[in-house]
Every structure is written in C-alpha cells, then in structure tokens.
TORKOL-4160 file (C-alpha; in steps of 0.2 Angstrom, whole numbers, padded with zeros to 4 digits, m for minus):
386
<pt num="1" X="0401" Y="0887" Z="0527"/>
<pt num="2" X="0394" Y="0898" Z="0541"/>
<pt num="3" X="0396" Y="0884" Z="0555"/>
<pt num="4" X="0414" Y="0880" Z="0545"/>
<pt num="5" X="0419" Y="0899" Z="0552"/>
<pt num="6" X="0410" Y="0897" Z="0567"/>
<pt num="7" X="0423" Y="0882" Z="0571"/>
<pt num="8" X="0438" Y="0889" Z="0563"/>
<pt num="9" X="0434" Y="0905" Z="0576"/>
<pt num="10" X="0431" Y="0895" Z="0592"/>
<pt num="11" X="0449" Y="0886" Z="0591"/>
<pt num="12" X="0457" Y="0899" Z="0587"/>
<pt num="13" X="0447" Y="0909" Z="0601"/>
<pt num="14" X="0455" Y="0893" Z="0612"/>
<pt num="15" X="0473" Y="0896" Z="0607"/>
<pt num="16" X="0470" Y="0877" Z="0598"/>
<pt num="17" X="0470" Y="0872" Z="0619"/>
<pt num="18" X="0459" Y="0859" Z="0625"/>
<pt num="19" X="0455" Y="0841" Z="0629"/>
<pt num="20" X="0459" Y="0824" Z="0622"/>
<pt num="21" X="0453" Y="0808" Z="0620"/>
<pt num="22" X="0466" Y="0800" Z="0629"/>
<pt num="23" X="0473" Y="0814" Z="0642"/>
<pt num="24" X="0465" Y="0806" Z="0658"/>
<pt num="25" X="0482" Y="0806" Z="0666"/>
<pt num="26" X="0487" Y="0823" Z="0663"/>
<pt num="27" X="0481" Y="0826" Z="0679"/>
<pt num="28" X="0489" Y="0829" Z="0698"/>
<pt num="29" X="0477" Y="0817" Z="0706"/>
<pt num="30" X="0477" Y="0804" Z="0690"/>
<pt num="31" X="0495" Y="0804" Z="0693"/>
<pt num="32" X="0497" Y="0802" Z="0711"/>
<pt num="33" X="0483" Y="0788" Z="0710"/>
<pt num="34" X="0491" Y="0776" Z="0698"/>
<pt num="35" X="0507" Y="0776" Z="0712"/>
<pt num="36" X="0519" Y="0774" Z="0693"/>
<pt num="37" X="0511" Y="0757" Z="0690"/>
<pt num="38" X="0504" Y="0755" Z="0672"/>
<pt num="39" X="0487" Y="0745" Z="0676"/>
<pt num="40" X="0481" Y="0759" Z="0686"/>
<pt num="41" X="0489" Y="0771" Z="0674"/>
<pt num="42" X="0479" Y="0759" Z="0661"/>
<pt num="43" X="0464" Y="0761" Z="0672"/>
<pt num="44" X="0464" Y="0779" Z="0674"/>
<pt num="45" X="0464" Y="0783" Z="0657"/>
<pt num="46" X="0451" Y="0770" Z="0652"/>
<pt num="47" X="0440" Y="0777" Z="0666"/>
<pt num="48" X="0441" Y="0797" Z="0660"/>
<pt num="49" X="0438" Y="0792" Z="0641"/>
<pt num="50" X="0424" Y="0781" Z="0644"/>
<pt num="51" X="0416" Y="0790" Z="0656"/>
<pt num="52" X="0397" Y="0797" Z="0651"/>
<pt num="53" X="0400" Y="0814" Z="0659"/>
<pt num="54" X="0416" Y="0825" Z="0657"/>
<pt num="55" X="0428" Y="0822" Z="0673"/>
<pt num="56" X="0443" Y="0831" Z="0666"/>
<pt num="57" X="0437" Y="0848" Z="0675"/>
<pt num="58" X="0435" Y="0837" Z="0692"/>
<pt num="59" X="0453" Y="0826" Z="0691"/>
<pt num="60" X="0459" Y="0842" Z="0686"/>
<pt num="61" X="0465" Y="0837" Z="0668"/>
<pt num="62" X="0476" Y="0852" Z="0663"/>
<pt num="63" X="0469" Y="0857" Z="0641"/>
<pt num="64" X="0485" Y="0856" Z="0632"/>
<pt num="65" X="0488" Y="0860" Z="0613"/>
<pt num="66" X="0488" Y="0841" Z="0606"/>
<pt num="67" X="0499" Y="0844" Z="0588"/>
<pt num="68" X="0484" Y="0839" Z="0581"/>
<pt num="69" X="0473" Y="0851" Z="0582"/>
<pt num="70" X="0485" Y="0865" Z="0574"/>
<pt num="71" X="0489" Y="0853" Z="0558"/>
<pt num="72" X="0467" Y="0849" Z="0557"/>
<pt num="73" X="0463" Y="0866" Z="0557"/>
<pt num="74" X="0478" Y="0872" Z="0546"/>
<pt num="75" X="0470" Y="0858" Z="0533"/>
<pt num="76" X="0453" Y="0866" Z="0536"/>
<pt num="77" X="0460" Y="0885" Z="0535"/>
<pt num="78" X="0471" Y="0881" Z="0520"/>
<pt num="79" X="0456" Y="0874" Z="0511"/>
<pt num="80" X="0443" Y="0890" Z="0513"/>
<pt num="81" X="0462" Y="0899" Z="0505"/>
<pt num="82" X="0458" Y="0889" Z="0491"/>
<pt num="83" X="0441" Y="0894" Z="0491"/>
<pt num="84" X="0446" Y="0912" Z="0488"/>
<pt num="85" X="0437" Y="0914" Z="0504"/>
<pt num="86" X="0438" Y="0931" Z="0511"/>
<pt num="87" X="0446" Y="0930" Z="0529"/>
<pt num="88" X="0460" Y="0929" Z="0541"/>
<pt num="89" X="0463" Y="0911" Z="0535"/>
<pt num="90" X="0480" Y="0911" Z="0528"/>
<pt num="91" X="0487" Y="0922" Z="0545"/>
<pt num="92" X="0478" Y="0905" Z="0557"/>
<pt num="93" X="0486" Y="0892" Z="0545"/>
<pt num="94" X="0504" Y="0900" Z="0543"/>
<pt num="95" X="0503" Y="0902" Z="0563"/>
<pt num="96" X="0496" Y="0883" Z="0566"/>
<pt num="97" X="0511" Y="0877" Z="0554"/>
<pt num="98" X="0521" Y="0887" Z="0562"/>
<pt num="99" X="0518" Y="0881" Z="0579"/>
<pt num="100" X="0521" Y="0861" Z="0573"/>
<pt num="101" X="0539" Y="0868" Z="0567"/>
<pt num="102" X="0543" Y="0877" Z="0582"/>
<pt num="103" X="0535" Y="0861" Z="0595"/>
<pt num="104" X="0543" Y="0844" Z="0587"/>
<pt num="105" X="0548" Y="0831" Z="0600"/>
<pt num="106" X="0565" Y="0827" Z="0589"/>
<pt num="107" X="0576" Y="0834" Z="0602"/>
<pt num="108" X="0568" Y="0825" Z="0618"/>
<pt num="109" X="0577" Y="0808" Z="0613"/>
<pt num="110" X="0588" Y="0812" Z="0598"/>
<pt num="111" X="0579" Y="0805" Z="0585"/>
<pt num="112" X="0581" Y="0806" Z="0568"/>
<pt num="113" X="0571" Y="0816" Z="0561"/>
<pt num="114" X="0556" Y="0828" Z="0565"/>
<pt num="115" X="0541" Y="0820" Z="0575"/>
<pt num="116" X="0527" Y="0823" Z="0586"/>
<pt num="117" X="0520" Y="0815" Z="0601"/>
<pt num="118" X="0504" Y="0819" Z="0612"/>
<pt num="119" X="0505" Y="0835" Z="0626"/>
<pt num="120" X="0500" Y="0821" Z="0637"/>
<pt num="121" X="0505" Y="0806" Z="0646"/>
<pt num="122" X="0495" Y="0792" Z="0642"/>
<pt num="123" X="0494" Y="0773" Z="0644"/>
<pt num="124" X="0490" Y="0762" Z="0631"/>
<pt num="125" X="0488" Y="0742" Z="0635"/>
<pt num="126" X="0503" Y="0740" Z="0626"/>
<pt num="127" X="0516" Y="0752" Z="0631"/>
<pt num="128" X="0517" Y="0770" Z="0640"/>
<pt num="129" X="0520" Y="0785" Z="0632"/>
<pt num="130" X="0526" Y="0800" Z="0643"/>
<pt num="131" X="0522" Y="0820" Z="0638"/>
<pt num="132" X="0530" Y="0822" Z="0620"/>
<pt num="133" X="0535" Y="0806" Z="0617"/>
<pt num="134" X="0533" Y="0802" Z="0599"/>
<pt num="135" X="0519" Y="0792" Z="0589"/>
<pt num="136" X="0519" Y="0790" Z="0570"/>
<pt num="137" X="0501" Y="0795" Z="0569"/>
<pt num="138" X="0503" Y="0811" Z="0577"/>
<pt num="139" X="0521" Y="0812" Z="0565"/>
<pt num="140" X="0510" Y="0809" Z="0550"/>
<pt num="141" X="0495" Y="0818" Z="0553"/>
<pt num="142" X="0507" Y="0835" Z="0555"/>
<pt num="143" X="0518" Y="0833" Z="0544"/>
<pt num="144" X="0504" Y="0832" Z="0531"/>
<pt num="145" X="0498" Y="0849" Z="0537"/>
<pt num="146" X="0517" Y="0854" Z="0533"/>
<pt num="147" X="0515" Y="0847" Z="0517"/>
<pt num="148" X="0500" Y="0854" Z="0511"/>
<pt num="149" X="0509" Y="0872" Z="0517"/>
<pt num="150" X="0522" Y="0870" Z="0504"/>
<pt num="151" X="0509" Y="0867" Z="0492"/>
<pt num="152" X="0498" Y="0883" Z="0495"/>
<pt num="153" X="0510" Y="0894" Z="0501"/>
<pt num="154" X="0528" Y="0886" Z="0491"/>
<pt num="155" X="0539" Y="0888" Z="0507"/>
<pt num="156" X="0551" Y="0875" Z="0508"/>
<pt num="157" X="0553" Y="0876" Z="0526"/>
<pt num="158" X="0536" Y="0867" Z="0524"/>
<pt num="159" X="0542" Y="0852" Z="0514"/>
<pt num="160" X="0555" Y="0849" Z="0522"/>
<pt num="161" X="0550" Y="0847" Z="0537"/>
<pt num="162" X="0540" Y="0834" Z="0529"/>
<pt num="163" X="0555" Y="0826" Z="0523"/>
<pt num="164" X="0563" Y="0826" Z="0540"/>
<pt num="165" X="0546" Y="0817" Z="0547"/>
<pt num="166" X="0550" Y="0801" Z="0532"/>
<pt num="167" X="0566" Y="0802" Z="0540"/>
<pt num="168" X="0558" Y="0795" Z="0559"/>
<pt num="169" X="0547" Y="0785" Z="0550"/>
<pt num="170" X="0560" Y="0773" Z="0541"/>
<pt num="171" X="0575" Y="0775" Z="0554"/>
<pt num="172" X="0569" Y="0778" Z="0568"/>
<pt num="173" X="0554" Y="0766" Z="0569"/>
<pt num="174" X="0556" Y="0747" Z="0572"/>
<pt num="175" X="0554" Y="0738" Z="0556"/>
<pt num="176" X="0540" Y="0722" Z="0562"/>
<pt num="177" X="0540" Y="0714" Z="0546"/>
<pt num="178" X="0551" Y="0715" Z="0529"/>
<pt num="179" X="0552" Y="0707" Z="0512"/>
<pt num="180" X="0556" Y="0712" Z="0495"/>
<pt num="181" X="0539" Y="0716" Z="0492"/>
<pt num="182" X="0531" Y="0720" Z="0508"/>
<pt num="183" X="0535" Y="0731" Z="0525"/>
<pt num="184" X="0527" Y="0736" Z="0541"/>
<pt num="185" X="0532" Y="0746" Z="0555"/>
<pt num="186" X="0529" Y="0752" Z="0576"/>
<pt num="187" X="0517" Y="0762" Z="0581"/>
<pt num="188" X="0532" Y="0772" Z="0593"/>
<pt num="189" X="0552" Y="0772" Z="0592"/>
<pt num="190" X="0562" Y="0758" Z="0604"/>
<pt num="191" X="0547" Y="0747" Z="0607"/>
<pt num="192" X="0543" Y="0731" Z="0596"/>
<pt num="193" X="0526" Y="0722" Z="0599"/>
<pt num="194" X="0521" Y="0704" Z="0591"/>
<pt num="195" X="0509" Y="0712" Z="0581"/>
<pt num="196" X="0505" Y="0728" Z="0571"/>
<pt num="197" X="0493" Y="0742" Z="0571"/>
<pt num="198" X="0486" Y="0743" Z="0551"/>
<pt num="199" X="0481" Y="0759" Z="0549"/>
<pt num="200" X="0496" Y="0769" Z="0555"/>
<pt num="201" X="0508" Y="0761" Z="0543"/>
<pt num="202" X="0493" Y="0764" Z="0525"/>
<pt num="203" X="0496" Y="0783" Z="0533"/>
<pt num="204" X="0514" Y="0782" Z="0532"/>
<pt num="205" X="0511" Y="0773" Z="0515"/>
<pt num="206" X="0503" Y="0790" Z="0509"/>
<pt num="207" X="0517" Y="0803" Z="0519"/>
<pt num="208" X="0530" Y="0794" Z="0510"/>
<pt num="209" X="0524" Y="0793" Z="0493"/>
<pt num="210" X="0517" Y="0813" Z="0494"/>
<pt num="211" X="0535" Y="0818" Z="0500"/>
<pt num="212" X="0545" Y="0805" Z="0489"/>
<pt num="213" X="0533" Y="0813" Z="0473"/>
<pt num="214" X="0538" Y="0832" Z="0478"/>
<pt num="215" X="0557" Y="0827" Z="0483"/>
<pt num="216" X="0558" Y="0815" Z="0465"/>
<pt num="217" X="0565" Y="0803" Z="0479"/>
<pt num="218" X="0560" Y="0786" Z="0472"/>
<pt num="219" X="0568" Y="0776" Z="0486"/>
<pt num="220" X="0554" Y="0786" Z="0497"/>
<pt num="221" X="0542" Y="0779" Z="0486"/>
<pt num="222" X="0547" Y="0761" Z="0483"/>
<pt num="223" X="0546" Y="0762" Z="0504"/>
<pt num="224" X="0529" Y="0767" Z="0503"/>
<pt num="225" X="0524" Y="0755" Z="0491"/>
<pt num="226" X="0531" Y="0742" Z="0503"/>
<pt num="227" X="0520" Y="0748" Z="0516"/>
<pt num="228" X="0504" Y="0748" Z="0505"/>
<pt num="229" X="0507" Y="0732" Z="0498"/>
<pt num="230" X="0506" Y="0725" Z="0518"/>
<pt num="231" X="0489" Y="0734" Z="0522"/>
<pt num="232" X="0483" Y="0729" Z="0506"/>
<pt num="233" X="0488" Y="0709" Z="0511"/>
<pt num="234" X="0478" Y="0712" Z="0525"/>
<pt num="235" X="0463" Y="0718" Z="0520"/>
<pt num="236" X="0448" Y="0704" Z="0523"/>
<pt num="237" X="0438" Y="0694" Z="0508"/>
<pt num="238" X="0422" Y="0709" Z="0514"/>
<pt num="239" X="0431" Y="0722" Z="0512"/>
<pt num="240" X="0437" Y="0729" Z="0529"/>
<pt num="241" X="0452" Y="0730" Z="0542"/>
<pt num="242" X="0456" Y="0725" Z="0558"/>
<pt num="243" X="0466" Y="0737" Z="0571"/>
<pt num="244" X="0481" Y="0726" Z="0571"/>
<pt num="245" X="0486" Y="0710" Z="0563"/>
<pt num="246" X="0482" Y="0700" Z="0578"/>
<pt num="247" X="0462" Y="0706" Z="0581"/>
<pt num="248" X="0462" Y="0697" Z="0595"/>
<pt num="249" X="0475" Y="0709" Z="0603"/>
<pt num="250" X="0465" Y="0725" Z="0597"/>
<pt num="251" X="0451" Y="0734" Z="0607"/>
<pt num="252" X="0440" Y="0736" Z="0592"/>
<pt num="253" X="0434" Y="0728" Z="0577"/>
<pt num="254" X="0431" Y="0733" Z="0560"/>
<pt num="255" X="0429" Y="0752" Z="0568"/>
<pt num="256" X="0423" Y="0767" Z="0556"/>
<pt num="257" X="0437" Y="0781" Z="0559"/>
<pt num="258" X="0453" Y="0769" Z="0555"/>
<pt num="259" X="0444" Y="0762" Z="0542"/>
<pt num="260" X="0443" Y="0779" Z="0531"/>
<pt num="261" X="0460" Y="0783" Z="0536"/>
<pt num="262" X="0466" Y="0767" Z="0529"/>
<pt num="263" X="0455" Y="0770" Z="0513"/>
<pt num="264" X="0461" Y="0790" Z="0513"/>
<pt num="265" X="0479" Y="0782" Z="0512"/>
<pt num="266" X="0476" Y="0769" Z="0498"/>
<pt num="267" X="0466" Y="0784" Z="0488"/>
<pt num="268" X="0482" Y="0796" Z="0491"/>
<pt num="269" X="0494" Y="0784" Z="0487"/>
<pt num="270" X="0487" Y="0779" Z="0468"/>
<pt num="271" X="0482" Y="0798" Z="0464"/>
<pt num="272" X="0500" Y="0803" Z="0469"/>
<pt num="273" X="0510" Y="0786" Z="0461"/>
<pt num="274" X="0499" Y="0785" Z="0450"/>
<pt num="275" X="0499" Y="0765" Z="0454"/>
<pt num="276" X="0481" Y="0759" Z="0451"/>
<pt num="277" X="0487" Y="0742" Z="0456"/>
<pt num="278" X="0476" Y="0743" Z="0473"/>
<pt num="279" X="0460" Y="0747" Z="0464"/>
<pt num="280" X="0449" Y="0732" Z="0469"/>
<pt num="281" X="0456" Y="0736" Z="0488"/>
<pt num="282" X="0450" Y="0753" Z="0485"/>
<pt num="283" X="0432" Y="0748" Z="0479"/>
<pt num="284" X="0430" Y="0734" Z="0490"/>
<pt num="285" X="0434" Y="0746" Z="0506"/>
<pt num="286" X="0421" Y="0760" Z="0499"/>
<pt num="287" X="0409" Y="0747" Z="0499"/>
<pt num="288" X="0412" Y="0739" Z="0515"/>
<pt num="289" X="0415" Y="0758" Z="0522"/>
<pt num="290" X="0399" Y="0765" Z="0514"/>
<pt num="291" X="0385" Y="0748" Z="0520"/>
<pt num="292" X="0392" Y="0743" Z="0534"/>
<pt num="293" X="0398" Y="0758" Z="0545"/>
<pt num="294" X="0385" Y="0771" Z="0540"/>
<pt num="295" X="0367" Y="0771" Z="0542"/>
<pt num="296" X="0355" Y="0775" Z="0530"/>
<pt num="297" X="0353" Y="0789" Z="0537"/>
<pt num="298" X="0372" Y="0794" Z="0537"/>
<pt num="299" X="0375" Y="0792" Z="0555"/>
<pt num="300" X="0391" Y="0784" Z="0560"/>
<pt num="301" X="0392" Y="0767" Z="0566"/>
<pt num="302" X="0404" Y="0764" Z="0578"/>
<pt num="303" X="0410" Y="0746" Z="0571"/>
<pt num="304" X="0404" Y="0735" Z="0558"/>
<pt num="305" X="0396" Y="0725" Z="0573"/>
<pt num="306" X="0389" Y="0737" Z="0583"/>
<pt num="307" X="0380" Y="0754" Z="0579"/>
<pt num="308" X="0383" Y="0763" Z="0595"/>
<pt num="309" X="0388" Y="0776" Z="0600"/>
<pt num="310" X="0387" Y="0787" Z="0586"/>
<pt num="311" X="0405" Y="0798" Z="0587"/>
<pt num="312" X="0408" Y="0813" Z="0581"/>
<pt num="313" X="0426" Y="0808" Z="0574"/>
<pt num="314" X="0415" Y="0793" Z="0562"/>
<pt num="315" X="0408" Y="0807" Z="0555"/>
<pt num="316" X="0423" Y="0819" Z="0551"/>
<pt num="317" X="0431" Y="0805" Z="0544"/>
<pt num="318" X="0414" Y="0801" Z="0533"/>
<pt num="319" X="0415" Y="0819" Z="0526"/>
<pt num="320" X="0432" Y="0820" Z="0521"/>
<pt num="321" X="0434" Y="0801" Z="0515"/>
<pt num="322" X="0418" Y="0800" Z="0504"/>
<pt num="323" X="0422" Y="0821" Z="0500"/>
<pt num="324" X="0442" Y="0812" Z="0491"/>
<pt num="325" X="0431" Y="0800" Z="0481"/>
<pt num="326" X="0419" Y="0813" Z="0474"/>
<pt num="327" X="0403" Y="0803" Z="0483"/>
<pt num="328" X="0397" Y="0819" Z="0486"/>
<pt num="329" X="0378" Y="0812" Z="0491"/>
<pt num="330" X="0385" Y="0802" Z="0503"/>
<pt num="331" X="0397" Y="0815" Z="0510"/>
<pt num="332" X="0380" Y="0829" Z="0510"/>
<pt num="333" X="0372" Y="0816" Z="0520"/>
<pt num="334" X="0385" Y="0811" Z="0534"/>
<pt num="335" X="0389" Y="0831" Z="0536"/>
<pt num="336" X="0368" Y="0832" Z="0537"/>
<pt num="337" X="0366" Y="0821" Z="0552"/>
<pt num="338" X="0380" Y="0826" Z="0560"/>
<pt num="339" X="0376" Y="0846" Z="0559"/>
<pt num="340" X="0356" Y="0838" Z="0565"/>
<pt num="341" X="0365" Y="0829" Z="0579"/>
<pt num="342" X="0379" Y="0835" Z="0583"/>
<pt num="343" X="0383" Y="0854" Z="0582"/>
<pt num="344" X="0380" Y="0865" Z="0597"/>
<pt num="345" X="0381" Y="0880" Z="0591"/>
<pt num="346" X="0395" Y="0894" Z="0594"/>
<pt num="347" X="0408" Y="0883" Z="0584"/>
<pt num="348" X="0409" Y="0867" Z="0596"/>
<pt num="349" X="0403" Y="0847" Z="0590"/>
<pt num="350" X="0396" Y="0837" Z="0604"/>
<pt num="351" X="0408" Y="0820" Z="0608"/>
<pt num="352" X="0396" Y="0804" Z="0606"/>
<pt num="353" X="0378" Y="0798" Z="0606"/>
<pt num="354" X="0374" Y="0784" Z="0612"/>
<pt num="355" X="0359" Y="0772" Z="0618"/>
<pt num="356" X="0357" Y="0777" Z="0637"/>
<pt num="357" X="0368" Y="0795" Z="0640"/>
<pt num="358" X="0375" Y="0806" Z="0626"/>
<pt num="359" X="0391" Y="0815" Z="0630"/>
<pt num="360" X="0387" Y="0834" Z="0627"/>
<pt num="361" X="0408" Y="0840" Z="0631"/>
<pt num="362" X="0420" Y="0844" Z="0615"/>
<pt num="363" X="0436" Y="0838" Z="0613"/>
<pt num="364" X="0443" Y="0851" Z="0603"/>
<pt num="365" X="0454" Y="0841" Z="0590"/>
<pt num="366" X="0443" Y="0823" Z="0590"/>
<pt num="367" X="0426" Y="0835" Z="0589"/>
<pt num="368" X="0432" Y="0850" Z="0580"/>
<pt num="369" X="0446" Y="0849" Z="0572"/>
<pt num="370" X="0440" Y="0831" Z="0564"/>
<pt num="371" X="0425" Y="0842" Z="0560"/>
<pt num="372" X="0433" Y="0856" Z="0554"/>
<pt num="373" X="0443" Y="0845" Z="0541"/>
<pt num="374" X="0428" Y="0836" Z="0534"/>
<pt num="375" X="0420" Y="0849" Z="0530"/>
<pt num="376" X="0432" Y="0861" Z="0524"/>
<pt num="377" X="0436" Y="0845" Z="0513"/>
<pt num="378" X="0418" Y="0843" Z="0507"/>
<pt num="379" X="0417" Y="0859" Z="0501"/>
<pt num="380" X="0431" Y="0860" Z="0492"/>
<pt num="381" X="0426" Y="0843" Z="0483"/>
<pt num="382" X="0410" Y="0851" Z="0479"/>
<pt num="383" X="0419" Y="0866" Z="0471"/>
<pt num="384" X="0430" Y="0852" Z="0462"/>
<pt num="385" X="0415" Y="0841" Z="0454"/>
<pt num="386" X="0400" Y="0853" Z="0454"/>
C-alpha cells in the first residue's frame, strides 16, 4: 500500500507527463533526421526504444501526457476509493477522467465517435501514426477508465463517453474479417493491413460487452461476441496467442503483456455476459500464461521462447491478470519480485532487466502506471477473497 501511494503521488507530482515506449520521434532532431521518409522514421524509433540507456533527454524527446497514463492511474485511484482508503483519491480520478473527456482525438479527422491516440508521432513497420492520430488500444484502454467512473461515481457523462468510443470501434474501424459468427477489426481508422493484431480486437471484445451490459444494448453485445469468438479461433492447441494472425509479420512471439490482456478480455467478457462458452480458452491461457511466461520465481518472461529482459509492464500485467482470477499466490509472488527488482523508491519502477545492461529510466505510464494498476488491482482482489 505504502509504495501504491508512493506511485499514485509521484504521477501526479508529474502532471501524468512523461515518457513512452514509443515517442522516439517526438523530437526536433529525430524529425529532422528521418528527412519524412518512414524507414528512418522506422529506424529512429526502434533505435530510442531499444536503446540500453535513456536517449530521450539527448534527442530532446519533449514528455507528453500519453492518454494512458490518466485512465491507469484513474483505475488505480478508483480502486483505493473502494478500499475506503483515506486520501485525495477521488479528486486525482475525477481530474484524470476528466482530462481523457476534455483530450479526445474525435475532432482531428471527424470520426465517429470518441477516440484517443498517442501525444506522439510514431512509426510502426506497418503504418505511420502522426501526434493524436487514433489507435483502438489507446480508445479502449481509456474508455475503460470512463467506464469504471460511471460505476464508482454514477455520472453518466462517464458512460457515455464509453458509448461514444463503441461507436469508433464498429464504424469507424475497418472491418478485416466477417461472418455470421465471427469478426475482426484494424488496429487504426482508414488503413487495412493483410493480417490482424489479436489482442486489440479480445480488448474491444470486453469494451463492448461492458458497455452493451450497462446500455441493455444487445446488438453491442452480439458485436462483441463476434469479436471473441475470432480470438478464441485463434488461440493455439498450448494455449497461447500470437501478435497477429500472420506471426510471421509480427515482432514477437507468444509475449507476456498481450497475452494477459487478451486473457483479461476473455475473463471480462464471460463475467459480464455471463457466456462461459470460452471457458477451456480461458484455462488453457492461464495455464499457458502462468508455466510458460513466468518464472518460478514470478519474474516476467519476455516471451514464451525467450526469458529476457524481464519488463516491467510483464509484471503489471501479472498482478492485475492473475489478481481478475482470484490466483492470489501467484499474483503475491509477481508483485514480490517485482517490488525486489524493480522499485526505486520515491514512487518510480525501473523499465527492464536484462542479461548484459539493466535500464534504470521510468516510463511513466509502461512503468508506473502498468504498476500502479496491478497493484491497486491485487489489493482489491485480496479484500474481495480474503
């Protein structure tokens, strides 16, 4: 709890400002250096995430506020509400939820309805996403935090908002693959791809069914079933996921972060639905999730294949997925090593360790704020089944 607060207080000490995973090109010099062509763009980016030390000081990375990190740490506030926790935790949630209302990307390209996009530009080895432009990962995981607001505080600027994000999701997304009983859809508005990236449409799956449940919308939740049903397909004979459902156009394997979000979604969806008709999906991935990309120890592998680095986000995700089970054990033991390893003190989680360097630097809303929501998540699980 007391490193919970320490967290809680160092973000919002930051003004929810800081660095990203992928915001090497939020920079003068990274800009002027990729001459607008995307394999240097490409190249910049890859070169400042993957770098062992921190270059964003150097190339002059400007810190931004990346939606994300207000919806995490509204989750993790929200949650020590609940706890009857005594605190200004209700003031830093109604101001981060507030923030994602006033700080949408709808009105950058007309869209449709409410969505949210990285502060920075960056370039993926698919397409290129400009400042704002609008993801529905990003969409999902604050509209989520939108969600959750309605439900603590029953404001229904809150839900819908959430409402208004289903509607960006399912018109204007590309649809990739339909039939009557299965769906999938883009990563980003106006760009199709030849293959699709798994874990973002199970997160929609979940958004849609939460929202169609609290709207007693059934078509939103026939559309999310849809969606399930295609991650489910695509789940392998082990248990796991790929990235995309062409692996060999995907960067990683069976990684550990995607795979709990996809496993986070399948839970959602059956506890809100009530279907239990993805049950074995469900075991089978909790199984794969818990042998194969955690240590005995309850350090995150970083893919099925390959145990380093340990990142910091492997264990956030641990904490909370494991925490939505009610594997509490296994949920003490990942928020254990990753306190042992990771935590620096004065609210701030260290980024990676791995076999040669370790990277020391925080990135607020991969470190912390993944952080902040496992354990805020673990403690109200161990309220729930103690």
């Amino acid at each position: 709890m007391r490193i919970l607060k320490a967290v809680l207080d160092r973000a919002d000490h930051q003004g929810y400002e800081g660095y990203s995973k992928f915001d090497g090109l939020h920079s003068p010099l990274t800009k002027a250096l990729s001459f607008g062509l995307w394999p240097l763009r490409l190249v910049w980016t890859q070169i400042v995430m993957r770098a062992p030390v921190n270059l964003r000081p150097v190339l002059l990375v400007g810190k931004g506020i990346n939606p994300e990190s207000p919806a995490l740490f509204a989750r993790s506030n929200m949650d020590l509400l609940s706890l009857n926790m005594t605190g200004p935790f209700e003031e830093r949630a109604r101001r981060c939820l507030d923030w994602l209302l006033d700080n949408d990307s709808s009105q950058r390209g007309a869209y449709r309805g409410l969505c949210w996009g990285y502060h920075h530009p960056w370039q993926s080895p698919g397409f290129y996403q400009p400042p704002g432009f609008p993801n529905c990962y990003v969409t999902v995981i604050a509209a989520e935090a939108l969600l959750h607001g309605y439900r603590v505080f029953k404001e229904k600027k809150y839900l819908l908002a959430a409402r208004q994000a289903c509607d960006f999701i399912l018109k204007d997304l590309i649809v990739l693959h339909e039939t009557d009983h299965e769906k999938s859809i883009s990563y980003v508005p106006r760009m199709r791809s030849d293959f699709t990236v798994i874990n973002i449409n199970a997160l929609c799956a979940a958004l849609l069914a939460q929202v169609g449940v609290a709207m007693g919308e059934a078509e939103l939740i026939r559309e999310s079933r849809k969606l399930i049903s295609f991650v489910a397909r695509l789940q392998t004979d082990e248990g796991a996921w790929h990235y995309t459902t062409e692996p060999r156009q995907s960067l990683v394997a069976h990684d550990n972060y995607h795979t709990g979000m996809i496993l986070d979604a399948l839970l959602i969806y059956e506890q809100t639905t009530g279907d239990g008709c993805f049950r074995t999906n469900i075991e089978k991935g909790l199984t794969f999730y818990r042998e194969r990309l955690f240590t005995a120890e309850g350090a995150p592998r970083w893919a099925s294949n390959r145990r380093l680095p340990h990142d910091i986000h492997g264990s956030g995700q641990g904490a909370l997925t494991f925490s939505l089970v009610g594997e509490l054990e296994m949920a003490r033991l990942i928020v254990s090593w990753a306190i042992r390893y990771f935590y620096k003190g004065n609210g701030d989680f260290a980024y990676q360790k791995g076999r040669f360097w370790d990277k020391e630097f925080t990135l607020l809303h991969w470190c912390n704020g993944w952080m902040a929501r496992g354990l805020s998540t673990f403690l109200v699980a161990s309220r729930r089944y103690q």
